[in-house]
C-alpha positions, 0 to 999 in steps of 0.5 A, spaced: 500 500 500 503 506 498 504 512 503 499 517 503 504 523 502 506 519 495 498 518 492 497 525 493 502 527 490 500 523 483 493 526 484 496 533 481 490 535 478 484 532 483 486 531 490 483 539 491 476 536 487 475 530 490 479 529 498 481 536 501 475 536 504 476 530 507 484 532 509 485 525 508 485 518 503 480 512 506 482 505 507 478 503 500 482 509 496 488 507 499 487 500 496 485 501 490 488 507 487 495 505 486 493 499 481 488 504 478 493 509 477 498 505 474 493 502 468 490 495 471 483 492 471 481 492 478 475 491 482 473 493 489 470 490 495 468 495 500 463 496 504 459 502 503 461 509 505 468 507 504 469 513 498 469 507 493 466 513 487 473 517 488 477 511 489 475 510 482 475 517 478 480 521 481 486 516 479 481 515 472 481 522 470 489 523 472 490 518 468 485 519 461 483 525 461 487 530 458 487 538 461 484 542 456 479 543 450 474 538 452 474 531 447 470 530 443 466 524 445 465 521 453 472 518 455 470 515 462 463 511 461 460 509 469 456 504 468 451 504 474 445 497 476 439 503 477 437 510 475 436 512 481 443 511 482 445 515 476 441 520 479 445 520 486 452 520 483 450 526 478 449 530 484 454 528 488 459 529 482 457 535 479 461 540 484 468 536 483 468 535 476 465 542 474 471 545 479 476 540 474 473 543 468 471 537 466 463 535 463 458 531 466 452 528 464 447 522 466 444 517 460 437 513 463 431 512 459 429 518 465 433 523 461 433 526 453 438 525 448 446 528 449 447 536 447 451 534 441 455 540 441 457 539 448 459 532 449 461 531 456 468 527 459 464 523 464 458 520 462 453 517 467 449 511 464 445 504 466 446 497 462 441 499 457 441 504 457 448 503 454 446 498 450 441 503 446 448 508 445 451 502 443 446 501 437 444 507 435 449 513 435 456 508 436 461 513 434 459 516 441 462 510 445 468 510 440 473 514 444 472 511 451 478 509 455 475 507 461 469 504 464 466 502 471 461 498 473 458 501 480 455 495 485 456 489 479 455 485 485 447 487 484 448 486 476 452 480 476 449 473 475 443 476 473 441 478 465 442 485 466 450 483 468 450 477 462 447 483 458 453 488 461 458 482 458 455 482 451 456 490 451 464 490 453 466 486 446 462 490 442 464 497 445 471 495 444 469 492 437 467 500 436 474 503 438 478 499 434 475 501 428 476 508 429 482 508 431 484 505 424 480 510 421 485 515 424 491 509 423 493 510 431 493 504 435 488 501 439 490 502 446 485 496 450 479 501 455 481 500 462 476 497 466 474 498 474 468 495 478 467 496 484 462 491 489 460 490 496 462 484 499 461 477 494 464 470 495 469 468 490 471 475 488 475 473 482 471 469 479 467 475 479 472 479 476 474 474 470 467 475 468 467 483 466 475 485 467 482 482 464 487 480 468 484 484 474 487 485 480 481 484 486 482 489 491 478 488 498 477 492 503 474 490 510 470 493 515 463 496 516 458 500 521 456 497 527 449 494 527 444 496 533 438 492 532 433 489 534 427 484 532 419 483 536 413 480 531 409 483 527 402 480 527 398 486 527 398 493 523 398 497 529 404 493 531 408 497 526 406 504 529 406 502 536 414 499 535 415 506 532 412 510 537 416 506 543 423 509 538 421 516 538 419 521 532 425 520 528 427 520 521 426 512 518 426 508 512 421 503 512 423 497 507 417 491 505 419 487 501 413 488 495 409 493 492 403 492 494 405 491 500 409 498 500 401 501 499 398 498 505 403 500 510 404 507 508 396 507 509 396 504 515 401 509 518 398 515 516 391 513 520 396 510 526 402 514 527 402 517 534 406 523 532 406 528 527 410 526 520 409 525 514 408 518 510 411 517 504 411 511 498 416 509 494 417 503 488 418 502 481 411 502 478 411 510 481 413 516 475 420 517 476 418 525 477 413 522 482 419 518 485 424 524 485 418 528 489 419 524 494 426 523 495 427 531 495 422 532 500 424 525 505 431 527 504 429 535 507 425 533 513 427 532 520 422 527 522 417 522 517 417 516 515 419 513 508 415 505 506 419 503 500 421 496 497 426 495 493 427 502 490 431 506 495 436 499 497 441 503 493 443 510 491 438 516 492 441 522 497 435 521 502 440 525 507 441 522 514 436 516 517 436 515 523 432 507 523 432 502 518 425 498 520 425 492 516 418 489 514 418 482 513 426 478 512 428 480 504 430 475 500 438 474 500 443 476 505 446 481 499 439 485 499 439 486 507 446 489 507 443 493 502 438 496 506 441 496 513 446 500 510 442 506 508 442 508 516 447 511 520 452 513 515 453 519 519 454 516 527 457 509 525 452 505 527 446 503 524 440 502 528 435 496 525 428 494 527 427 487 524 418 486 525 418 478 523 411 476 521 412 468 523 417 464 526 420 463 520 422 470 519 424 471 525 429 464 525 431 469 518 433 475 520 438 472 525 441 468 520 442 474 516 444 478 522 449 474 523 451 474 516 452 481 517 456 481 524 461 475 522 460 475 515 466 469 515 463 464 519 457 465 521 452 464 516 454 457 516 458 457 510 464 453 512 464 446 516 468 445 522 474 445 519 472 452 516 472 449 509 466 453 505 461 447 503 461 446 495 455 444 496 452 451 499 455 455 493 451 457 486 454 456 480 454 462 475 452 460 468 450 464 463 444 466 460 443 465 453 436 468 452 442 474 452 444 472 445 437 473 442 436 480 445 444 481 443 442 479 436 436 485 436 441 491 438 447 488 434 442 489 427 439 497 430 447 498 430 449 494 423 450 500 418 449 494 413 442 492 417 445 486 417 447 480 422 451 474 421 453 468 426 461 471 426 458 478 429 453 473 434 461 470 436 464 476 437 459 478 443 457 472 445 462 468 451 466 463 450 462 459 454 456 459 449 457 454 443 458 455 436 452 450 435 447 454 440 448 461 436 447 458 430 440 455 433 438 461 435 439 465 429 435 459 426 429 460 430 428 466 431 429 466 423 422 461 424 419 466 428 419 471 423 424 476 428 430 475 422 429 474 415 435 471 410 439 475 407 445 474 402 451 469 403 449 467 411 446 474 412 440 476 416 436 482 416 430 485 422 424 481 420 417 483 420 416 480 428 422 484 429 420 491 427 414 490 430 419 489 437 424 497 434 417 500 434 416 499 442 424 501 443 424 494 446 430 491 444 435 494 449 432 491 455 432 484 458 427 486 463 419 486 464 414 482 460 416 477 454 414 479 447 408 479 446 406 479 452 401 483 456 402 490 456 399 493 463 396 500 462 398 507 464 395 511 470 396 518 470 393 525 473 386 526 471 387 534 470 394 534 467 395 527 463 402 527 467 403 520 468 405 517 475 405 509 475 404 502 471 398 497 473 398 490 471 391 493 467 386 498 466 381 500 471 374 502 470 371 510 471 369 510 478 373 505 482 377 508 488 384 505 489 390 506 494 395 508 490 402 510 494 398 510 500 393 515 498 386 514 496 384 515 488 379 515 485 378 513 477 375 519 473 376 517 466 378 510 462 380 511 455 384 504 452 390 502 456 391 509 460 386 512 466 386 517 470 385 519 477 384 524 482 385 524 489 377 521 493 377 524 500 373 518 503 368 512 502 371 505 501 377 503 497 375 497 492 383 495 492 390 497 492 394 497 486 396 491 484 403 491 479 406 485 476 412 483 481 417 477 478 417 471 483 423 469 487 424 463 490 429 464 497 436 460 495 440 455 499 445 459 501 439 463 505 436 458 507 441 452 510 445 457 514 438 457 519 440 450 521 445 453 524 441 458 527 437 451 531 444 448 532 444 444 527 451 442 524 451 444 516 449 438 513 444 435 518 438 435 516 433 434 522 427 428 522 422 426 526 416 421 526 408 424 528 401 421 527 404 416 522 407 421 518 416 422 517 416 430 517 423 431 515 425 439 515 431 440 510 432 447 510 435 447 502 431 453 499 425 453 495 426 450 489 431 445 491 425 444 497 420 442 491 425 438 487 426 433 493 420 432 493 420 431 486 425 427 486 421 422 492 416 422 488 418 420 481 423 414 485 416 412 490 412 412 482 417 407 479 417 403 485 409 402 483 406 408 488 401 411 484 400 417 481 397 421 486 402 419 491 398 414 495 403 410 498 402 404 502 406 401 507 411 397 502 412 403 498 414 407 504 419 402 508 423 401 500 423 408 500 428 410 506 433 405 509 430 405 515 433 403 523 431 397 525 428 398 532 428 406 529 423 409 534 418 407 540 412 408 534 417 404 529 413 397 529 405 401 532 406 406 527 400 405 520 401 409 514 396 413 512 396 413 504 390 418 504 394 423 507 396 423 499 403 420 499 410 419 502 413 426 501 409 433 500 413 439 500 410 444 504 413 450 500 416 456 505 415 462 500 414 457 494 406 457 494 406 459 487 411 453 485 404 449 487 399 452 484 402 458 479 400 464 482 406 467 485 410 467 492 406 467 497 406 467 505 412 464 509 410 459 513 416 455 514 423 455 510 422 448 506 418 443 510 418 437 506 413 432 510 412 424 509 405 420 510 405 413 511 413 412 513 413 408 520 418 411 523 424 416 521 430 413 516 435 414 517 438 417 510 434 418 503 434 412 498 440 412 493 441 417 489 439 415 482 441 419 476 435 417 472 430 419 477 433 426 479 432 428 471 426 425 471 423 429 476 427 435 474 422 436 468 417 435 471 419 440 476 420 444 470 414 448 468 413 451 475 420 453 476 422 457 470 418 462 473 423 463 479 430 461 475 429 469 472 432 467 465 430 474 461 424 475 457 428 473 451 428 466 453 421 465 450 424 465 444 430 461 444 429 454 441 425 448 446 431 444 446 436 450 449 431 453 453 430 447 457 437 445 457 438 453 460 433 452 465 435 445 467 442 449 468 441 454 471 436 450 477 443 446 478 441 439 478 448 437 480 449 442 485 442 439 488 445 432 488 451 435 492 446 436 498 443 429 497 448 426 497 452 430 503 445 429 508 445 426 514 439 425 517 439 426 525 433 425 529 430 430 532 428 430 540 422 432 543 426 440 543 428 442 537 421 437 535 417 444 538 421 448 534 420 445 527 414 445 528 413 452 530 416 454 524 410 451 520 
């Protein structure tokens, strides 16, 4: 690490801008600016707060922006996962870099089109937004000489990273063809991510840098919390109450959800503060509003989902209340970290609604305090479990909506297999892309062209009239539009609904009652309704999520359990066996018990008689007191049924639903506990895999795109991507122990 005298004196031009202030460097800027400066790829891992922005373009400005007349195009693209955070660091940026001289803008679907006689040195931008540049004015990204990708933990694994890792080739590709335009050599564009805390961070790395040198900074807020359940609405402003009138950032984990508690607290908060909403579906002007006048109050109350998780300057909060435990340990360190960035120590409330969620909340709280050892990711030797760990695959629907962006750009209007090569990742087979081309050709999306081209076909236009081919997210082509909610007066757009509403209905919207004033196609209006009842709050489309392993097999731990241990235990003739392996591997183990229980000649509803259920499991001779009294009890509907967690949607396909206990698999008709699961059988496991399949896609977040792709490759991609190999590690790993009269309670506790 280089000595803090010696750093400043190669930041000539930016130590004044970025750090004077401050008088002093971080331990995150003193980390990551010497490889930056002297021309590495790097990612960062550092907590928040830890001045990981100017660690970044301090050096980068020192290094690629000439002082002078500014370029002619931007020469340092920050790439950020939201708009929100585009927005935050625009505003944060623009006293520095405008005390440099040097031009700052921001590019999202929020904003207009670039001034093209100004064009600024420092763009700010989001993955699609990126990918619209790309395509349609390329020449715009072909003098960059640096890019940084802001939280690519968030991105990462996700399609919009997948999307980011198509991107990087082809904005290379652009800068070497105009460097041989002017005859100059092609300098490679150094790139820079930064990241909070990840597992395996040089594989993350590898994935968007070259040769990365991985920097990481430990450290973090102390964290002051506390838990009480949550079993009434009135709960919420009672335990608000009992902290005091203070500035408090309320996460839920839904939008709908976000409505009823912003309404419920401006009925029942006991002191006097202003109530706000916050969530994707709102306007973004609707959204800023917001955020300005939360960040200028001394005491009110913000209800939000996941929208506020990161970025937006909401000034200094004081609690953090989370309602409900969210669904990933990366999620609730986002949210906890928005409190206390002024005193050092963040204050929670966690309000769990069952025992479930209570049992959660102390895993991910552990996670937080002892990152290392405490969620339960290591055995006792301190080896991380293989088993726990996902496995990143690539997403290919990626390449479908590459193919679409790459034709907008082609000066020639055309596409061929070489071009899909040079973007795509090694990883994804010559034989795969030219399936895909031939499938979308099929489907009218391309049209042959000359010598192995392809053009933009009638389907395909269609999709470019929309602007919808700069995104994976939201609905698959073709899909339902949703409708527009607007002002009745004014026409100013505030929110998306998943469909029309008709003149007259009232609903709740962003914690207010409105009433529907006029309906014209898919866009109605809506003024505010000062009384009389509210026929529904606003509904919006919301993406199922399926809790992983890794958050749910730490929680185990939490019970005492060691970590491959899975607890059983026989009552009224049935084998309850708590897994605790997450949601989709929860249903595929009761797929894989029931495909292998279907071979053995069980019935197709799951009947199982008392053979069927002792060739099932090896079971102990003498296992129990109800070993030999025990009758099974095939009506109960067979030996296991998965009784999911927050997977109620995985059965019936409607969508998650409560949290009645973290992957409870329960058996009927076992005598007594076995003591370990049948054999593992490859062919059951793959059988039982497709069944599961139709039901799981939803959950596997493959991209709208993935429609499209061709059958065989579409299921091939599910199926990696639900990680049957990983899945058979945990079968394979689990022992299965009794459990007594104690713990019994427990798990019982959580159903």
């Amino acid at each position: 690490m280089r000595e803090p005298a010696a750093l400043k004196a190669e930041l000539r031009r930016t130590w004044r801008a970025f750090f004077a202030r401050h008088g002093h460097f971080t331990a995150a800027q003193l980390a990551a600016m010497p490889p930056i400066l002297s021309g590495r790829d790097v990612l960062v891992v550092a907590p928040t707060a830890s001045g990981k922005t100017e660690a970044v373009l301090a050096p980068l400005i020192e290094r690629h922006v000439p002082p002078g007349a500014p370029p002619r195009a931007p020469l340092i693209l920050y790439v950020c996962p939201t708009r929100a955070l585009v927005r935050d660091l625009f505003e944060r940026l623009s006293a520095p870099l405008a005390e440099l001289g040097v031009g700052l803008a921001m590019k999202t679907g929020d904003t207009g089109p670039l001034a093209k006689r100004r064009r600024p040195t420092v763009l700010l931008t989001t993955p699609e937004s990126t990918d619209s540049m790309l395509a349609r004015s390329p020449r715009l990204l072909a003098e960059l000489r640096a890019l940084v990708v802001d939280e690519v933990h968030l991105l990462d694994g996700h399609v919009r990273g997948d999307q980011l890792r198509c991107l990087l080739p082809r904005i290379e590709r652009v800068r070497a063809y105009r460097s041989g335009e002017r005859g100059a050599d092609a300098t490679r564009m150094q790139r820079v991510a930064l990241s909070a805390t990840v597992d395996r961070p040089e594989e993350l790395a590898a994935r968007y840098l070259v040769d990365p040198r991985v920097v990481v900074v430990p450290g973090g807020r102390a964290i002051a919390w506390d838990s009480r359940p949550l079993s009434h609405p009135g709960d919420l402003a009672a335990a608000l109450a009992g902290r005091g009138a203070r500035k408090t950032l309320v996460f839920c984990n839904t939008r709908h959800e976000v409505e009823s508690v912003a309404a419920a607290l401006r009925r029942q908060l006991p002191y006097e503060a202003p109530v706000f909403a916050h969530y994707s579906n709102l306007d973004p002007a609707v959204r800023r509003d917001v955020e300005q006048r939360f960040a200028q109050a001394s005491v009110a109350v913000c209800v939000s989902s996941a929208t506020l998780e990161i970025g937006v300057d909401i000034g200094s909060v004081d609690d953090v209340v989370l309602i409900g435990a969210p669904h990933t340990l990366s999620s609730f360190l986002q949210r906890i970290g928005r409190g206390g960035r002024r005193t050092g120590t963040t204050r929670v409330l966690c309000l769990p609604r069952d025992a479930a969620e209570a049992l959660r909340f102390a895993t991910l709280l552990a996670a937080a305090e002892r990152p290392a050892e405490a969620v339960g990711a290591s055995d006792v030797a301190g080896n991380v479990l293989a088993e726990w760990q996902p496995r990143y695959a690539f997403k290919p629907s990626v390449v479908v909506q590459q193919a679409f962006s790459f034709l907008v750009q082609s000066p020639t209007g055309s596409l061929r297999l070489a071009d899909l090569r040079r973007l795509a990742p090694a990883e994804v087979p010559d034989d795969a892309l030219g399936a895909i081309l031939a499938q979308l050709a099929a489907d009218g999306y391309l049209a042959a062209g000359r010598d192995g081209e392809w053009r933009a076909g009638p389907a395909m236009d269609a999709l470019l009239d929309q602007y919808a081919v700069h995104s994976n997210l939201g609905d698959a082509p073709g899909g339902p539009a949703g409708a527009s909610v607007v002002d009745a007066d004014t026409g100013r757009r505030i929110a998306r609904a998943d469909r029309p509403r008709r003149a007259g209905e009232t609903l709740l919207l962003g914690g207010r009652r409105v009433a529907v004033a006029w309906q014209a196609g898919y866009t109605f209006g809506v003024r505010p309704s000062r009384g009389g009842r509210t026929d529904e709050v606003l509904r919006f489309r919301s993406s199922p999520f399926a809790v992983p392993v890794e958050v749910t097999r730490p929680a185990a731990l939490q019970l005492g359990l060691r970590p491959r241990q899975v607890p059983v235990f026989a009552l009224s003739g049935a084998t309850w066996v708590f897994h605790f392996w997450g949601d989709l591997y929860g249903a595929l183990l009761a797929a894989v018990l029931d495909a292998g229980r279907r071979r053995e000649g069980g019935d197709a509803k799951g009947a199982a008689g008392a053979g069927a259920a002792r060739g099932a499991f090896d079971v102990a001779p003498g296992a129990g007191p109800e070993a030999d009294a025990a009758e099974p009890l095939a009506a109960q509907g067979g030996l296991y049924v998965v009784v999911p967690w927050v997977m109620a949607g995985l059965e019936s396909g409607s969508g998650p639903g409560p949290s009645p206990a973290p992957g409870l698999s329960l058996g009927a008709g076992a005598p007594a506990p076995p003591v370990r699961l049948p054999p593992w059988d490859a062919n059951v496991a793959e059988e039982a895999a497709h069944d599961l399949l139709p039901r799981a896609v939803p959950y596997l977040e493959l991209g709208c795109f993935a429609g499209l792709l061709p059958a065989g490759l579409r299921t091939a991609s599910a199926l990696e991507h639900l990680d049957v190999p990983r899945f058979e590690r945990l079968y394979r790993g689990a022992e299965l122990v009794a459990a007594g009269p104690d713990l019994q309670d427990t798990l019982l506790g959580l159903v």
